[in-house]
C-alpha positions in Angstrom: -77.9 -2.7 -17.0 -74.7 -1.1 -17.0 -72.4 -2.7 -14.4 -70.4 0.6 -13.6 -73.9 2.6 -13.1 -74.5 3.2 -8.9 -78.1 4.3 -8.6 -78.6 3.9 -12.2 -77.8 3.8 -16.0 -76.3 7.3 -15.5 -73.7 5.9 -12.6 -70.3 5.0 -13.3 -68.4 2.7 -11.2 -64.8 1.7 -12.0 -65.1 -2.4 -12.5 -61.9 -3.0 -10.1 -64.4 -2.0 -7.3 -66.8 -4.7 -8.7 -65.2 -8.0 -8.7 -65.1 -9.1 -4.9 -64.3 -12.5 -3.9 -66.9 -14.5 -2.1 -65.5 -16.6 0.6 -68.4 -19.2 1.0 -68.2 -19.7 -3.1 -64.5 -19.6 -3.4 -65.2 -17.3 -6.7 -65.0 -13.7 -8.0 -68.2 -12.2 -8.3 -69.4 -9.1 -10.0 -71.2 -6.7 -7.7 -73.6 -4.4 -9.6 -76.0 -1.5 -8.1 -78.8 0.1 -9.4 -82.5 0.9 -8.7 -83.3 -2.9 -9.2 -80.3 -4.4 -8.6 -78.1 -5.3 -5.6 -74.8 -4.0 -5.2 -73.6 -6.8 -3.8 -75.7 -9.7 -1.8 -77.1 -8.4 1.5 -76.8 -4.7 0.4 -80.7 -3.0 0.8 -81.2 -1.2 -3.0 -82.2 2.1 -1.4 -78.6 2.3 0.6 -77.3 2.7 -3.6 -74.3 4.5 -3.8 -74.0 8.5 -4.6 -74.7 9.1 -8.6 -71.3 10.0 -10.5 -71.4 12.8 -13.0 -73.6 12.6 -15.8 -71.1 13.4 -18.0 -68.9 10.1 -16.7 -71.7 8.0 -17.5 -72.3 9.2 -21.0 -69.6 6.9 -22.1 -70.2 3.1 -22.6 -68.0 1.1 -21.3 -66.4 -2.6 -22.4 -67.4 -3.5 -19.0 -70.7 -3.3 -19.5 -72.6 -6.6 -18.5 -76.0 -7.5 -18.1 -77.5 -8.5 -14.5 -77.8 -11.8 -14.2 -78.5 -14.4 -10.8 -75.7 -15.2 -8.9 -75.1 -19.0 -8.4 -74.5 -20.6 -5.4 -75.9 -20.4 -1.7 -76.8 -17.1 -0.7 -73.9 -14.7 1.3 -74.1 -14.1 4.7 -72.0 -10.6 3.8 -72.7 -8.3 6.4 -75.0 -5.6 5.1 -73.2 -2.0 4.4 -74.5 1.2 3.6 -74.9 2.2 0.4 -75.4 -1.0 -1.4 -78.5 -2.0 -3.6 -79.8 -5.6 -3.8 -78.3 -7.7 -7.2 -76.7 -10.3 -9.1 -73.2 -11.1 -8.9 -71.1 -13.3 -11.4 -68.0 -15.5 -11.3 -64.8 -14.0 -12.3 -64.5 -14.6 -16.2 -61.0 -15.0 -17.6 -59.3 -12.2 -16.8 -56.3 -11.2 -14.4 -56.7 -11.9 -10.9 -57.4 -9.4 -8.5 -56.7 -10.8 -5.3 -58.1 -7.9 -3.2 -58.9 -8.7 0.3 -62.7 -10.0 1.3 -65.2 -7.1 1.2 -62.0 -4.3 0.4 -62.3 -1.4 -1.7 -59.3 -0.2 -3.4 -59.2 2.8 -6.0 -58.0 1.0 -8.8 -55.6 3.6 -9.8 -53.6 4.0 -6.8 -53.5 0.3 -6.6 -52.3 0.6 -10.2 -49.2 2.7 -9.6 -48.6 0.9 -6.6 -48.0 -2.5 -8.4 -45.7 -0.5 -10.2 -43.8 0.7 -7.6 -43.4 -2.5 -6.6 -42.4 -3.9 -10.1 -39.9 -1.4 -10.0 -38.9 -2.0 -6.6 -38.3 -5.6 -7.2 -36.1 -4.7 -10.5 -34.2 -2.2 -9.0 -33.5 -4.7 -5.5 -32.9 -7.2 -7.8 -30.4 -5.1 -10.2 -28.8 -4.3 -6.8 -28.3 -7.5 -5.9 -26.9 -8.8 -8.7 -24.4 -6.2 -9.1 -23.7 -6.5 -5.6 -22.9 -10.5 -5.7 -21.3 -9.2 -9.3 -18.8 -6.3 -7.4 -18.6 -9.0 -5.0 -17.1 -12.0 -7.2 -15.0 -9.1 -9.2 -13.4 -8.1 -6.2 -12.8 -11.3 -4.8 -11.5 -12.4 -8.2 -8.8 -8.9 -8.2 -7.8 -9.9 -4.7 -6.8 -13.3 -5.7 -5.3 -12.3 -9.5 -3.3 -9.6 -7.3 -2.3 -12.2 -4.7 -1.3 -15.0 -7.9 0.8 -12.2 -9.2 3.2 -11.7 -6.3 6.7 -13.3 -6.2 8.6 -13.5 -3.2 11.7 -15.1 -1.4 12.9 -15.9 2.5 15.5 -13.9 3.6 17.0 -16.2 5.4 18.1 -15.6 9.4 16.8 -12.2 8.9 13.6 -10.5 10.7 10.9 -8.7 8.5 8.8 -6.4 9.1 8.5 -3.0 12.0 6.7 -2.1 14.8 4.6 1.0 15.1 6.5 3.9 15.9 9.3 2.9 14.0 11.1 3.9 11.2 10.9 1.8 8.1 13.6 1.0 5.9 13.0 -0.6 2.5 15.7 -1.6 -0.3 15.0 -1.6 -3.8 16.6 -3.7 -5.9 16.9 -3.5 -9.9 18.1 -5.9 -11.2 20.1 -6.6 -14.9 18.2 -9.8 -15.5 18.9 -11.0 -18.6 16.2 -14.4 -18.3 12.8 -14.9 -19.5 10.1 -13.4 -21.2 10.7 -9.3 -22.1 14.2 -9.6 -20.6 15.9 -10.7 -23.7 17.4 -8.1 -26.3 19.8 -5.9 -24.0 23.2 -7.6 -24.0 24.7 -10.9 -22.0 21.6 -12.9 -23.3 21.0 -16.1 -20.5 22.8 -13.7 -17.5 20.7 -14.5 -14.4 21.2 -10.8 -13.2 23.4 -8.9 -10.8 22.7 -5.8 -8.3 22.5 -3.2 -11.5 20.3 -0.2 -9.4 20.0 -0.1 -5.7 18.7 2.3 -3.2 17.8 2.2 0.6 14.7 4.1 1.1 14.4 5.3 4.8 11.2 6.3 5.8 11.0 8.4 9.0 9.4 7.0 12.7 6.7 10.3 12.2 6.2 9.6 8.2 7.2 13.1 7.6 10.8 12.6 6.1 11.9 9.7 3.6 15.5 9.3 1.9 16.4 7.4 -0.8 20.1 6.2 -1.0 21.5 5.2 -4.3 24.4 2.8 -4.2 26.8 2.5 -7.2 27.0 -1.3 -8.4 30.9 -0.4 -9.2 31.4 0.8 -5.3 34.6 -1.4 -4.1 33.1 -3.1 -0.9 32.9 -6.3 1.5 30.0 -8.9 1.3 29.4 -10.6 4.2 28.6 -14.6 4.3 24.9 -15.1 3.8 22.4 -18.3 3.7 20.0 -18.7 1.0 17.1 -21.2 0.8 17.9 -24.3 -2.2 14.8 -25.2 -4.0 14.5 -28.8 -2.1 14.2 -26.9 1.3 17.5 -27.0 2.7 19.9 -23.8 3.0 23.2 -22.9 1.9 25.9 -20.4 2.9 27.6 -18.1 0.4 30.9 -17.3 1.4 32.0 -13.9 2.1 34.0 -11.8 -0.9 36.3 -8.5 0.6 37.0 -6.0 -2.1 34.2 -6.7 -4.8 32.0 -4.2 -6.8 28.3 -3.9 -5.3 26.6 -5.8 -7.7 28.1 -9.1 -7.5 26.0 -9.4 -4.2 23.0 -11.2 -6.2 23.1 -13.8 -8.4 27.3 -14.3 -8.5 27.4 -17.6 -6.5 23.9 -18.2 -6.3 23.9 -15.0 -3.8 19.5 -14.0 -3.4 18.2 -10.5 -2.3 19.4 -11.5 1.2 22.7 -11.2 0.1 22.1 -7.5 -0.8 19.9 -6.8 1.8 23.1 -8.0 4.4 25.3 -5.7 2.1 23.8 -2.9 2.9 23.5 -3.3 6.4 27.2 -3.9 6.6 27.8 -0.6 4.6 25.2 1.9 5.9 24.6 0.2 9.7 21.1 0.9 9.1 18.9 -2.3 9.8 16.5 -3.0 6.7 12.7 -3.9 7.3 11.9 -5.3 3.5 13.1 -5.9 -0.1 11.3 -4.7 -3.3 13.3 -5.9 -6.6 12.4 -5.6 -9.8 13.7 -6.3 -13.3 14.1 -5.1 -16.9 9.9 -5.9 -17.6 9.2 -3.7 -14.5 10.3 -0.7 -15.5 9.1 -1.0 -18.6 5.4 -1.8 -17.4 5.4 0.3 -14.9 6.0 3.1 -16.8 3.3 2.3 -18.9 1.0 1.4 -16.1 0.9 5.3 -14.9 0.9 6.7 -18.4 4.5 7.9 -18.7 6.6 9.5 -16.5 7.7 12.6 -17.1 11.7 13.7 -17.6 13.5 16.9 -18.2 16.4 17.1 -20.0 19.4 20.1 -20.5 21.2 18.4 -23.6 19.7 16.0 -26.4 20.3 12.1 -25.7 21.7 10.0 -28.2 23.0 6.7 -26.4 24.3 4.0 -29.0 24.6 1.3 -25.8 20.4 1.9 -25.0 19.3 3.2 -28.1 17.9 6.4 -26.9 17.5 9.0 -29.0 15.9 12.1 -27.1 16.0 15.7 -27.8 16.5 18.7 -25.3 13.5 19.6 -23.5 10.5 17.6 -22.0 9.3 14.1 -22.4 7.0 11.8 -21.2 8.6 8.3 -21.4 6.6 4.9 -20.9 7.9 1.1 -21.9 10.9 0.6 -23.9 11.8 4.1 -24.1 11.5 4.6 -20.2 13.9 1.6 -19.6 16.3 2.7 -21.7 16.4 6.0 -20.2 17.1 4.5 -16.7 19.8 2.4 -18.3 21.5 5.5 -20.3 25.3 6.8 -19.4 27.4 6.9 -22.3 25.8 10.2 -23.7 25.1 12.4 -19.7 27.1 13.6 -17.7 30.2 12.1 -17.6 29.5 8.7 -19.4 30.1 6.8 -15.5 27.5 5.0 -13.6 27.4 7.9 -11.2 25.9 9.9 -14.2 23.2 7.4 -14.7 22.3 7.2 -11.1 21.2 10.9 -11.6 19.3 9.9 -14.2 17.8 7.1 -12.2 16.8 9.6 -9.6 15.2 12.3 -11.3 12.9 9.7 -13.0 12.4 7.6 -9.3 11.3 11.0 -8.3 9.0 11.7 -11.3 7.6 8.1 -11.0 6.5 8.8 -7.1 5.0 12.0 -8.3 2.6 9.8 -10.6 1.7 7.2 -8.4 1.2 10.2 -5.7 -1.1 11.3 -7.7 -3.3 8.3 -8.8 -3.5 7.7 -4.7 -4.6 5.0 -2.6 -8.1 5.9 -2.3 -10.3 3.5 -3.7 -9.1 1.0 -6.9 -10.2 2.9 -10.3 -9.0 0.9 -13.5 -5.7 3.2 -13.7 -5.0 2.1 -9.7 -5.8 -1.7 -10.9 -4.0 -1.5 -13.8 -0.9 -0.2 -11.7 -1.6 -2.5 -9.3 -1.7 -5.5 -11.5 1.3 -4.7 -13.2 3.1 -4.0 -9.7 2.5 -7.4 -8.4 3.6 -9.1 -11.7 6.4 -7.3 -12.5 7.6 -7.0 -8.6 9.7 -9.8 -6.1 9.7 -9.1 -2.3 10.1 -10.5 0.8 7.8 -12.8 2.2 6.8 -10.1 5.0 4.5 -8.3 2.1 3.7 -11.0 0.1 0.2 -10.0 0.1 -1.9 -7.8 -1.9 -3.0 -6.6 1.8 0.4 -6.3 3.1 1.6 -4.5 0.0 -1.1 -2.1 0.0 -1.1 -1.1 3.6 2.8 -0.6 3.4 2.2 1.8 0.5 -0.9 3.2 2.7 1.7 3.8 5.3 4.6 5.2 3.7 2.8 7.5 1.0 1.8 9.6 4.0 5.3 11.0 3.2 5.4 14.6 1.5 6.9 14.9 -1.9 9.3 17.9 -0.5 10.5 15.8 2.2 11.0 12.8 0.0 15.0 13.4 -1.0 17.3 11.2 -3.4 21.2 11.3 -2.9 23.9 9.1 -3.8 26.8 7.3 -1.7 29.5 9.6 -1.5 32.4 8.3 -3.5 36.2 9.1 -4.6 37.6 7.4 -7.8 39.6 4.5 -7.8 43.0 3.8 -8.9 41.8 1.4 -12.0 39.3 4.5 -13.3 36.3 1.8 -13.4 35.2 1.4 -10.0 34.7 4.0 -7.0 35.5 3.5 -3.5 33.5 4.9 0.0 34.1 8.7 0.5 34.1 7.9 4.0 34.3 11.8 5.6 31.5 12.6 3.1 29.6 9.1 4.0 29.9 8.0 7.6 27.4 11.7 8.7 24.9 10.2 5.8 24.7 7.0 7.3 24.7 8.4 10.7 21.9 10.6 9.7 19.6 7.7 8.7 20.7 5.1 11.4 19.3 8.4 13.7 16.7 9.1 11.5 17.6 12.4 10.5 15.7 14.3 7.8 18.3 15.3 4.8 16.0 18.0 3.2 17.7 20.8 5.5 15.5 20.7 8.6 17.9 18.4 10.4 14.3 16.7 12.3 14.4 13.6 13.7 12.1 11.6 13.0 11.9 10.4 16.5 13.1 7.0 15.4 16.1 6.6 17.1 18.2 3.8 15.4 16.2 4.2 11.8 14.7 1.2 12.1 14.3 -2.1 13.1 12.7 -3.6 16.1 14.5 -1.8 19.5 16.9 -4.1 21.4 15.9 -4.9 24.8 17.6 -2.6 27.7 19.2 -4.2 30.6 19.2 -2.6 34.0 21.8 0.6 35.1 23.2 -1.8 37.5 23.6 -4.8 35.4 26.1 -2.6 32.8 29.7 -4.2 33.2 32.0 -2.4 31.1 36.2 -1.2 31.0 36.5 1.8 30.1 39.8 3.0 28.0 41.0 6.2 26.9 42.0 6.2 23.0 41.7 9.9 22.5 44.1 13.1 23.3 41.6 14.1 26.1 43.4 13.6 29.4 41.7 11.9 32.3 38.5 10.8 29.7 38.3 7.4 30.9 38.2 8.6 34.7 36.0 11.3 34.2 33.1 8.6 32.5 33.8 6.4 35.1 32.5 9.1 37.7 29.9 10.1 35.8 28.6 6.2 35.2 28.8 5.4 38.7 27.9 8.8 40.6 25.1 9.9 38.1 23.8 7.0 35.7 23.7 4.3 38.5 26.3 2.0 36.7 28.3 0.6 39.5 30.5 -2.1 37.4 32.0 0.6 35.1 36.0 0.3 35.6 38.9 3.1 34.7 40.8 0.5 32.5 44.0 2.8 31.3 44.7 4.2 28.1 44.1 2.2 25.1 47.0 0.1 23.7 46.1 2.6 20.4 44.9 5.9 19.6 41.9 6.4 17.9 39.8 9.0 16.3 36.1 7.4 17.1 34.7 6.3 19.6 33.8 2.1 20.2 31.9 -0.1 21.9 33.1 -4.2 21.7 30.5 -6.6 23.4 29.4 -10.2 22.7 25.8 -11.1 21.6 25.1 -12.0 25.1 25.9 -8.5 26.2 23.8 -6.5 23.6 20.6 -5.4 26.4 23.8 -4.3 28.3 25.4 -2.4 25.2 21.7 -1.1 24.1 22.0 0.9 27.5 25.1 2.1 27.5 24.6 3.4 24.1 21.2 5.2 25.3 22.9 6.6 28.4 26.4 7.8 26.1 23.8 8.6 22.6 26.5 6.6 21.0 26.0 6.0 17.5 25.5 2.6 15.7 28.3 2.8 14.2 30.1 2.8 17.1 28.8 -0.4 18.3 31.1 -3.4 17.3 28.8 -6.7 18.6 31.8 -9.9 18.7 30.6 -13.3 17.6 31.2 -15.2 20.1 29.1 -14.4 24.2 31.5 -12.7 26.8 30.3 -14.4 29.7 31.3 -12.6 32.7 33.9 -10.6 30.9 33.0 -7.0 30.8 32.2 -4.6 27.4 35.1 -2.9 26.3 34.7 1.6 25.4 37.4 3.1 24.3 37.3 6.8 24.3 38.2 8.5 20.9 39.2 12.2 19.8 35.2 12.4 19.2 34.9 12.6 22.8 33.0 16.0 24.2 32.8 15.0 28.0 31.1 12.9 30.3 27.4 12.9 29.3 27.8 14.9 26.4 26.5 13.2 22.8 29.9 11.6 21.3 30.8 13.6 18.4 27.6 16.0 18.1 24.0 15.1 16.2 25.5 14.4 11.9 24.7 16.5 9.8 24.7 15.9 5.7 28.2 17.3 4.2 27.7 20.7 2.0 29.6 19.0 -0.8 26.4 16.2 -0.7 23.9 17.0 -3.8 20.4 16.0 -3.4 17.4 16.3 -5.2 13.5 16.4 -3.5 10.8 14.1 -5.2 8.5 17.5 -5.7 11.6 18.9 -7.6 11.2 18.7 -11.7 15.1 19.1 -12.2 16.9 18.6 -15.9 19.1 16.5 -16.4 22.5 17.9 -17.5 
């Protein structure tokens, strides 16, 4: 009879229902029904299932099998409803359907939920894989980043800030003549010199940044510095009085420390970390942020760098971006001082680009950027991380573009037309400005970072301060009038009326030793005296007391010495956010 017929031939049952397994046989059986046959073993033949539509059972079916005896001990299957009394037979060879004892599943749904679950397990599985995939990918970017990075010890210096603080980070470009992509330019084998430098200031708040340019011809003192030998040990560089800027690295085996102790002699601004980058860097960077664009007033055409540009805009990347940062025979007026424009127009252009790729996230232009940053880049070993470098840049790209400004050192010529000297009038309120963390973009905020930068010296008590007081300016009874004031009003009680000063002076100073500096750090908090002002000895005091001396800056007991600095009118600055041409 036809095994998908219930209650007859004209019944059609789907043969998913039929094959049942028979747990005291251990096999698949076929359960039939009809008007002679069981539906199963214990069914009764008159309980048959309700007929199907005629038209359903009009149609033979492949599955059609005759009745046969089932083999084996009879089934003590419960009895259900429905069923008709039959033969069952063992499972031929055909997929398994391991339904559970006595179930009944609709064959389709159980269909499309197999297929569900296929595509479950593909899909978890395609997860998973990309997910240990992403995984290995990652981990392998984090440690290609991290076996790109260079970096050096500063040696007897601090890196690193607190939060709160302003940051202060010197760049360093360097004219290294050495090694792969550095070749080509002139002085072939020269281990490189101080070529580009600027202080970048970054205000307490993150809402102000400055970047300071300083010429490489700029007559000035370097101080002694250690540097770390290759075996381990250290060495000191002597000091050089009266040198250009750039012989602060490499002349004498002088490292980034050297610069980085420059500058702080210059500026009085304490510096947090060092970036420096050669000749490749620029050249891959520029590339790595497809081209940075530059403006220009007049056509280029540089025999010394090979550029050749016309009037107008350009987008430059590699070779033609490095030899526009090199350029000065052909702008302005053919000096160094003319180049640093050019340098800071296309510093500024370069921060727009990366501004705009963001931090969010590492898409393949942010990797690519990324990659060529921490190949082409040598820093201190404070950020000599991928994780340290990136939460730096997280940090300080919270800066605006229109409060991110680019000036130079002020400078006047000097007597043998090829180096400049410190336009100290035009200078000492610029340094002041970032030692005070002072925005230069025409607000005048502070950045509420008092001493821009650096981790804050420890205060000693009111009543600890021992200090002389002397009076080196035309104001007549100064000294005794601060004295008063100390004593009476700021709780100072070892504050002494010393005289006048041996010498007149125009500024204001401060002389302690290194074991007087909490005493100093309060003094100058109580006075708002400037760093500048503060002159730290080398050798501890003891009980000898600090030495002020009162200078024509002075307003008046407790009044700020010589007013908050602001940035000279004759000081030209440029914005990041600005697109400016270069003249």
């Amino acid at each position: 009879m036809d095994a998908q017929g219930r209650g007859g031939a004209g019944d059609e049952i789907d043969p998913a229902d039929q094959w049942v397994y028979n747990p005291d046989t251990g096999d698949f059986e076929l359960r039939v029904s009809g008007p002679q046959a069981s539906y199963g073993q214990g069914r009764h033949a008159s309980q048959a299932p309700p007929a199907a539509s005629p038209a359903a059972s009009a149609t033979p079916s492949r599955h059609d099998v005759p009745p046969r005896q089932r083999r084996g001990p009879q089934s003590t299957e419960r009895p259900r409803p429905g069923s008709g009394t039959g033969d069952d037979r063992p499972l031929p060879g055909q997929r398994d359907r391991r339904a559970a004892p006595h179930s009944r599943r609709k064959p389709k749904a159980k269909r499309v939920r197999s297929r569900k679950k296929k595509a479950l397990m593909w899909v978890g599985g395609g997860m998973a894989m990309l997910l240990v995939t992403g995984c290995a990918l990652a981990g392998y970017m984090y440690w290609r980043l991290n076996a790109n990075i260079t970096s050096t010890e500063v040696v007897g210096e601090e890196t690193g800030y607190e939060d709160g603080d302003p940051v202060n980070v010197l760049f360093i470009g360097t004219d290294n003549r050495t090694g792969k992509g550095n070749t080509g330019y002139g002085n072939e084998g020269d281990s490189g010199r101080a070529d580009t430098t600027v202080l970048m200031h970054f205000s307490a708040d993150r809402e102000h940044a400055t970047g300071l340019s300083i010429p490489r011809d700029l007559i000035t003192d370097i101080p002694e510095c250690e540097v770390r030998n290759e075996d381990g040990t250290t060495s000191a560089i002597p000091a050089s009085e009266d040198v250009r800027f750039n012989e602060a690295l490499g002349v004498g085996g002088r490292d980034p420390g050297c610069v980085w102790r420059t500058v702080e002699k210059l500026t009085g601004v304490e510096i947090d970390h060092y970036i420096m980058a050669d000749f490749n860097a620029v050249k891959d960077l520029s590339s790595a942020v497809g081209g940075v664009p530059v403006c220009l007033e007049e056509p280029i055409d540089d025999p010394k760098s090979h550029l050749q540009l016309d009037a107008g805009d350009h987008e430059l990347e590699g070779e033609e971006a490095l030899a526009f940062v090199r350029t000065r025979y052909s702008v302005g007026t053919g000096s160094d001082l003319s180049r640093i424009e050019l340098q800071q127009q296309f510093l500024a252009s370069m921060a727009r680009e990366i501004n705009s790729i963001g931090f969010d996230g590492l898409g393949s232009k942010m990797w690519n950027l990324a990659d060529t940053a921490t190949k082409a880049l040598t820093v201190d070993n404070g950020i000599d991380s991928v994780r340290k470098l990136y939460d730096l840049a997280k940090d300080l790209g919270r800066v605006p573009m229109s409060d991110m400004s680019f000036l130079t050192v002020p400078v006047v010529d000097n007597t043998d037309g090829a180096t400049v000297l410190v336009d100290e009038p035009n200078a000492e309120p610029i340094f002041e400005m970032l030692q005070q963390d002072i925005s230069m973009t025409g607000d005048g905020k502070k950045g509420n970072g008092g001493n821009g930068g650096g981790s804050q010296q420890e205060m000693a008590p009111p009543e600890e301060v021992r200090v002389d007081v002397y009076n080196g300016g035309e104001v007549v009874g100064a000294a005794q009038e601060t004295v008063s004031w100390l004593q009476n009003e700021m709780g100072v009680p070892l504050s002494t009326n010393a005289g006048n000063a041996a010498e007149p002076q125009e500024k204001t100073t401060l002389e302690y030793g290194p074991d007087q500096a909490d005493q100093a750090a309060r003094l100058a908090d109580m006075m708002d005296l400037k760093k500048t002002m503060l002159q730290e000895g080398t050798t501890n005091a003891g009980e000898e007391p600090m030495v002020l001396t009162l200078g024509n800056d002075f307003n008046g007991a407790g009044e700020p010495i010589g007013g908050p600095p602001r940035k000279p009118d004759n000081v030209e600055s440029i914005t990041a956010d600005e697109e400016v041409c270069a003249s």
